[in-house]
N, C-alpha and C positions, 0 to 999 in steps of 0.2 A: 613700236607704237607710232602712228601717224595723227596726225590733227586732223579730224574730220571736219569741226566747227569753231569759229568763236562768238561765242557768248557776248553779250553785251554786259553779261551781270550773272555772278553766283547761282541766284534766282532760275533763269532761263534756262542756264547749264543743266541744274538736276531736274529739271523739267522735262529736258529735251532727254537727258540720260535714260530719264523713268520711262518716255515713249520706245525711247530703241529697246528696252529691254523688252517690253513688251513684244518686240519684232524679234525678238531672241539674239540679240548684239548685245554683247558686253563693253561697255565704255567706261571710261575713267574721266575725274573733272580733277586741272590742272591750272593751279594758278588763281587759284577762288582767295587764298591769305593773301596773297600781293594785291588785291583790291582794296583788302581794308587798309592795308600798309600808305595808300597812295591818296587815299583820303579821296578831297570834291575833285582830285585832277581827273582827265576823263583816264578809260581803265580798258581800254579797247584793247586785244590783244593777249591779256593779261589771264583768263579765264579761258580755257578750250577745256573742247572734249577731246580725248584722242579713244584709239580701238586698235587693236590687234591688224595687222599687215593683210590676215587674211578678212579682215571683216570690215576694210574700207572701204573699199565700192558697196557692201553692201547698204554699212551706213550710210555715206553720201546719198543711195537713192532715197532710202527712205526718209534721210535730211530734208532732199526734194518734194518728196510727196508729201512732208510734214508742212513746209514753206507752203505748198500747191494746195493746201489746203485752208490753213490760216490766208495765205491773200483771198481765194474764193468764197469763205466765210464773209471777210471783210465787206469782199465787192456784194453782196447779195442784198435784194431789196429788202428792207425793214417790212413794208405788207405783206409778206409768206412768213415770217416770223410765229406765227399762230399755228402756219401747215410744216412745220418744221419738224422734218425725219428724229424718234425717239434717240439714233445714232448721232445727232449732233448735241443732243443734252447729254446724250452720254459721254462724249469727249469733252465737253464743257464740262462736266463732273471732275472727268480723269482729269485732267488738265489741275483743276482748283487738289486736284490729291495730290497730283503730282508737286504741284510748287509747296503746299504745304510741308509734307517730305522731305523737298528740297532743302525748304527753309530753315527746318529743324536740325538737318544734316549739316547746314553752313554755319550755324551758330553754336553747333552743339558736339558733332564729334570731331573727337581728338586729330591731328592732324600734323602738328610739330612738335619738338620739345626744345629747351635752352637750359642751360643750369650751370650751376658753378664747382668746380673742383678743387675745394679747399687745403687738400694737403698734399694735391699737385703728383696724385698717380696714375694718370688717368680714366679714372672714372668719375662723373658727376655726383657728387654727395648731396647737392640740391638740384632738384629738378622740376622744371615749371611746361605743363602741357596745355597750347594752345587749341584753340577752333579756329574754322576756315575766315571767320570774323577777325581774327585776334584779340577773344576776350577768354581770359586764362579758364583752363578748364582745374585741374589742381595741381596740385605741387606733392612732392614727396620730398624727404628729407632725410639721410643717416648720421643723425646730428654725432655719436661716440665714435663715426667712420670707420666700423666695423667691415662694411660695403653691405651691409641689408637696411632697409629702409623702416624708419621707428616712428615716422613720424608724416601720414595723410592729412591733408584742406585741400575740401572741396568748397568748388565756386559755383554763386548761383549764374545764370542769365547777366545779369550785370556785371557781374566779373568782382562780386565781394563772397567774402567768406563765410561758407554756409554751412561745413559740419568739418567734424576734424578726428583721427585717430592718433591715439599713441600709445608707445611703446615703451615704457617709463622706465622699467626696469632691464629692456633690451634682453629678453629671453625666448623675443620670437615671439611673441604675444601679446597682441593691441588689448591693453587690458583697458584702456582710458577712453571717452567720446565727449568731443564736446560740440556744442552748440554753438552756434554764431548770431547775432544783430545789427545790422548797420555796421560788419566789422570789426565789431568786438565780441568777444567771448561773454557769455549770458551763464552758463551751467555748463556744470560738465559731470560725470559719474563715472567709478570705475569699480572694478571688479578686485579686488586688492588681495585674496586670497586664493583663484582659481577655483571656485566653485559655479562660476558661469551669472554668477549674482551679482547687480551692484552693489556695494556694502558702504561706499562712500561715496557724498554729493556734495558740490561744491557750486556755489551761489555770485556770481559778479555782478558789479555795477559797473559801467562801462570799462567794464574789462579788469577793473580790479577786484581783488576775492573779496566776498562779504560776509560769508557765510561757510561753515560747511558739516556736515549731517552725517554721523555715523549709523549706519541702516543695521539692524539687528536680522539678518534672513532670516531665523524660524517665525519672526510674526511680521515684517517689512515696517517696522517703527522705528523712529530714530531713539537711539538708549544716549546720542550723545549730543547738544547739535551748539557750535562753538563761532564766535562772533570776532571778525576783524577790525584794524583799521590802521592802514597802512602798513601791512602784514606783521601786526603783532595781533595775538590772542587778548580780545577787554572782557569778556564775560565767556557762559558757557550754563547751558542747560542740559542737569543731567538725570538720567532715569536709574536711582539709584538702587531702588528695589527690582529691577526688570517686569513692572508690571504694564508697559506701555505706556506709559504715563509721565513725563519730564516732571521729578517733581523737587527739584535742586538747582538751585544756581549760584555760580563760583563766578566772583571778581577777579580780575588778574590786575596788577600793576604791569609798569613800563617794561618791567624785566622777566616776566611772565612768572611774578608768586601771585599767591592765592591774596587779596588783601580782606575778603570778606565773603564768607557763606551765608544763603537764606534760604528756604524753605517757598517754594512756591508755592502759594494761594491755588485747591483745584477746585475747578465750577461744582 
């Protein structure tokens, strides 16, 4: 692979890549993560495109003709702007597709990984996948170091945690999802029997449990739905006839007995 061009910016790059394809040249953009790395220093250098040995002259001209075109754009009087060739709105189009593309590609896919190898065999048991940005895309996890992986967070655009998979019981099967806010886990649900159903939901306040709902699958009602704080169980509503309808509630003490039953009042 040779450098055909550099880039002033990520941006340009998949811009300029998206043109040559169009001229049937395959290119690659190299060095788009070392720009976020280097911050407001200037980043020249840093971002090329390169091509196949046999398809660099072909680039380079069409490099040219790209350049040969963008200055003659430039130089042209604003008074013809009116009698302006439908082929010039049309590259102005392509152009704004192009960089959008681009953009999405440098912020968005995968591109490196780092992680950590905990019990030193070499293989990463945590593993963090960046964007061309360097804003984390997600992470994967084999927390029992089995070497298969139990435990997905995924990141939004900002680079916070936006949805999550696990594998709780490590049998090859994300039976668990959770939810993410500002960072913290909000809900989550899992399938606890292998029936493809969730049957248990679980409710957080800034990340600590609050709540959580035993789901009945033949009618989707909760038959059980039990109340934290500080992960001890303090109360709990329950449906004790199965008629869909919580119609029982059990106190618990510090030490999770029963200290009192009532009968819940129904509308």
């Amino acid at each position: 692979m040779q450098t055909v061009y550099e880039a002033s910016n990520a941006v340009e790059a998949h811009m300029l890549q998206g043109y040559l394809q169009q001229e049937g040249i395959a290119t690659r953009v190299e060095g788009a993560y070392l720009q976020g790395a280097v911050g407001e220093l200037a980043a020249q250098g840093f971002v090329r495109l390169v091509a196949d040995e046999g398809d660099v002259e072909r680039a380079r001209a069409a490099i040219a003709r790209w350049e040969s075109s963008e200055a003659a754009e430039a130089a042209a009087p604003t008074s013809g702007c009116a009698q302006a060739p439908a082929k010039s709105w049309m590259s102005v189009l392509l152009g704004v597709a192009i960089g959008v593309t681009g953009a999405f590609a440098y912020f968005r896919t995968p591109v490196t990984d780092s992680g950590v190898d905990y019990n030193r065999d070499g293989v990463l048991d945590e593993r963090w996948v960046y964007a061309p940005s360097g804003s984390t895309l997600k992470s994967t996890i084999d927390r029992n170091l089995d070497t298969r992986i139990d435990y997905i967070t995924h990141f939004d655009h900002q680079g916070e945690a936006d949805t999550a998979e696990a594998d709780d019981d490590f049998d090859g099967v994300f039976e668990t999802r959770y939810l993410f806010k500002n960072g913290s886990v909000v809900s989550a649900e899992a399938d606890t029997d292998g029936d493809a159903y969730p049957d248990l939901k679980a409710n957080y306040t800034h990340g600590v449990l609050d709540s959580a709902e035993y789901i009945d699958p033949a009618s989707g009602w909760p038959v059980r739905v039990e109340h934290y704080r500080l992960g001890k169980i303090t109360a709990a509503e329950v449906d004790a006839n199965r008629d869909g309808k919580l119609d029982t509630r059990h106190l618990y003490s510090g030490t999770a007995d029963i200290t009192r039953t009532e009968t819940i009042a129904q509308p």
